[in-house]
C-alpha positions in Angstrom: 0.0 0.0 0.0 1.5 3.2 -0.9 2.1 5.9 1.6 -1.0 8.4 0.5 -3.7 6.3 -1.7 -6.2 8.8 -0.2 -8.8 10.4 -2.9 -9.8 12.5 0.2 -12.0 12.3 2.9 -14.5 9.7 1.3 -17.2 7.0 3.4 -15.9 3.4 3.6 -17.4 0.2 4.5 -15.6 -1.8 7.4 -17.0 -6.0 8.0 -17.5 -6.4 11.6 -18.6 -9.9 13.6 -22.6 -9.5 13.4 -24.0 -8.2 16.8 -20.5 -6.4 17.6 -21.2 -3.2 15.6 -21.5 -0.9 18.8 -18.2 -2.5 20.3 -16.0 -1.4 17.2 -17.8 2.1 16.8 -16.7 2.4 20.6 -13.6 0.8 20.1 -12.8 2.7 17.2 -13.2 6.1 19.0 -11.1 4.9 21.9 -8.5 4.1 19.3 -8.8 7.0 17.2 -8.8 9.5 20.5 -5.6 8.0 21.9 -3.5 7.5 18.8 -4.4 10.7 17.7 -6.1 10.3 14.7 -8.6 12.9 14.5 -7.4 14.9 11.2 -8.0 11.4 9.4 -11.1 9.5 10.7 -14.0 11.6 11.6 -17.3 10.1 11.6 -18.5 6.5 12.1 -22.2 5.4 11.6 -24.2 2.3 12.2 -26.9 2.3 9.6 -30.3 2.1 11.6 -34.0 2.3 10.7 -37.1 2.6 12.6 -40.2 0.2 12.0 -43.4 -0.6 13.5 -43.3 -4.3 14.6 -46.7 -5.7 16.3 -45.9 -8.5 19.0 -48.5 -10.3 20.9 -51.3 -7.6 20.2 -48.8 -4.6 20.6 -47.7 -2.5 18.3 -43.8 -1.6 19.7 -41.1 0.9 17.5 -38.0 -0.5 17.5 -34.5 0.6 16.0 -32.9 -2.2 13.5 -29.9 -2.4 12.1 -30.2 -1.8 8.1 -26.9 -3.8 7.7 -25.6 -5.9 10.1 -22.4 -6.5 10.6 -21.5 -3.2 8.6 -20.2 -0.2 9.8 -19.6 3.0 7.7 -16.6 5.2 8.7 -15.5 8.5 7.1 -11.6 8.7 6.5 -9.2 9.5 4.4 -7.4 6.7 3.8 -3.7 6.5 4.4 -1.5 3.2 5.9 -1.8 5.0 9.4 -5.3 5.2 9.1 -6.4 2.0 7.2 -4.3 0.3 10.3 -5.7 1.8 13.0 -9.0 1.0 11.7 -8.4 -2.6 10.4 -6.9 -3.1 13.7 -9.4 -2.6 15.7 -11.1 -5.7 17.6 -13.5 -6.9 15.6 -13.3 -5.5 12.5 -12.7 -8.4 9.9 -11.4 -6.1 6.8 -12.4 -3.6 4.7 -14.9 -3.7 1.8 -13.2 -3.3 -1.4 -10.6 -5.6 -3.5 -7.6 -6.9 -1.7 -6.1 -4.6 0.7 -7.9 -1.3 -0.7 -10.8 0.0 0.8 -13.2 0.8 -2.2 -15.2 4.5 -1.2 -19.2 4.2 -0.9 -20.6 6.8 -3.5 -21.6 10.1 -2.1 -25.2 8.9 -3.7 -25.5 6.0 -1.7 -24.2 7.9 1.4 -27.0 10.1 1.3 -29.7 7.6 0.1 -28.9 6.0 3.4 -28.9 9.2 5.7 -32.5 10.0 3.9 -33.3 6.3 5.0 -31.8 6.8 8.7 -33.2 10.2 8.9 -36.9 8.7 8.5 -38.5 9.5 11.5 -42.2 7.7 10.3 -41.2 4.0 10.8 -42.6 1.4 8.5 -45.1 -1.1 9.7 -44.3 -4.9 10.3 -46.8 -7.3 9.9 -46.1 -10.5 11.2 -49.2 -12.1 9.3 -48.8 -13.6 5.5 -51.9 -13.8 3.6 -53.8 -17.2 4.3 -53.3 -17.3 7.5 -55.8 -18.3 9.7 -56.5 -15.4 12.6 -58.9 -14.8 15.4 -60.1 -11.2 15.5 -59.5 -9.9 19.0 -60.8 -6.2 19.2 -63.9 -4.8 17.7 -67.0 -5.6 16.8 -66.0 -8.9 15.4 -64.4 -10.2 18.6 -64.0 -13.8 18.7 -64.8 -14.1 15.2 -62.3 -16.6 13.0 -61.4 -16.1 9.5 -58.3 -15.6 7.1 -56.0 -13.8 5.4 -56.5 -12.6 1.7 -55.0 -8.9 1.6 -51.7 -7.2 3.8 -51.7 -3.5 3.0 -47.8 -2.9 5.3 -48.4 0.7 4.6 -51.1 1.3 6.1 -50.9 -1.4 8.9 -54.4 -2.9 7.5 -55.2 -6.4 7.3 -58.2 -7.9 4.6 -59.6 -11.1 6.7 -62.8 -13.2 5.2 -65.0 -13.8 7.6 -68.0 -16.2 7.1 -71.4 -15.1 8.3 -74.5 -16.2 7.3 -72.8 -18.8 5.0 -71.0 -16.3 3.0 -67.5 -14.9 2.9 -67.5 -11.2 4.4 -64.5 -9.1 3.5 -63.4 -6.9 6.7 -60.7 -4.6 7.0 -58.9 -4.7 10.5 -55.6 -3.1 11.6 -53.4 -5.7 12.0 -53.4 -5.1 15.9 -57.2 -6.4 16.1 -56.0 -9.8 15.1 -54.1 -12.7 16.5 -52.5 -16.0 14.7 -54.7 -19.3 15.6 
């Protein structure tokens, strides 16, 4: 690696052990703090999003990781700072061929901010269509039926009730209903 292979301060991706990404963004600040490093590594992000999961009959907002076992870190890459980094407990490598780091493009930097930086999370529906459900809330409490549309959107379920001998179409939000 030559002494100055920097194209500038750029975003690079950096392959961690999955579940470890907070222990090498911490470990990586430690590191960058005592071996003076500040004028070459400056910011280091975990990609997270919010969404709307619904567990037993709640619905919870939780933070997930967008890629795990990834973290992003903006550098300018030189063979004191592409050590410190790949040194750092772990960190398996780099992303990029060999021994380079390849830079993330400035486009996919800031499609992922825009994605981070969504504060209205997605719902998650934990129901696939067929399913057989009991309805739990509402005026069709108790009532059985199943699954034939998923709008993830909106947080809506479509459930077919029989009544009378017929199929009914309902509309429910996915909280009203449980898996049998």
């Amino acid at each position: 690696m030559s002494k100055q292979i920097s194209q500038g301060k750029l975003w690079y991706v950096i392959h961690t052990y999955s579940g470890y990404e907070e222990n090498v963004k911490n470990n990586l600040k430690q590191r960058i703090e005592s071996m003076g490093m500040e004028d070459k590594i400056f910011n280091i992000l975990i990609p997270t999003e919010k969404k709307i999961k619904i567990k037993n009959g709640r619905r919870k907002i939780i933070t997930e990781k967008i890629f795990p076992g990834y973290v992003l870190v903006e550098m300018i890459v030189t063979d004191e700072s592409w050590y410190v980094v790949r040194n750092t407990p772990n960190v398996t490598g780099f992303i990029g061929s060999g021994t380079t780091p390849v830079p993330v493009s400035q486009k996919e930097i800031k499609g992922l901010q825009k994605r981070m930086g969504v504060e209205e999370p997605k719902f998650k529906i934990d129901f696939n269509i067929d399913d057989h459900i009991e309805i739990i809330d509402g005026p069709f409490k108790n009532s059985e039926g199943k699954i034939s549309n998923i709008d993830e959107e909106r947080g809506k379920i479509k459930v077919l009730v029989s009544m009378f001998g017929r199929e009914t179409p309902i509309e429910l939000d996915s909280l009203q209903a449980k898996k049998i």
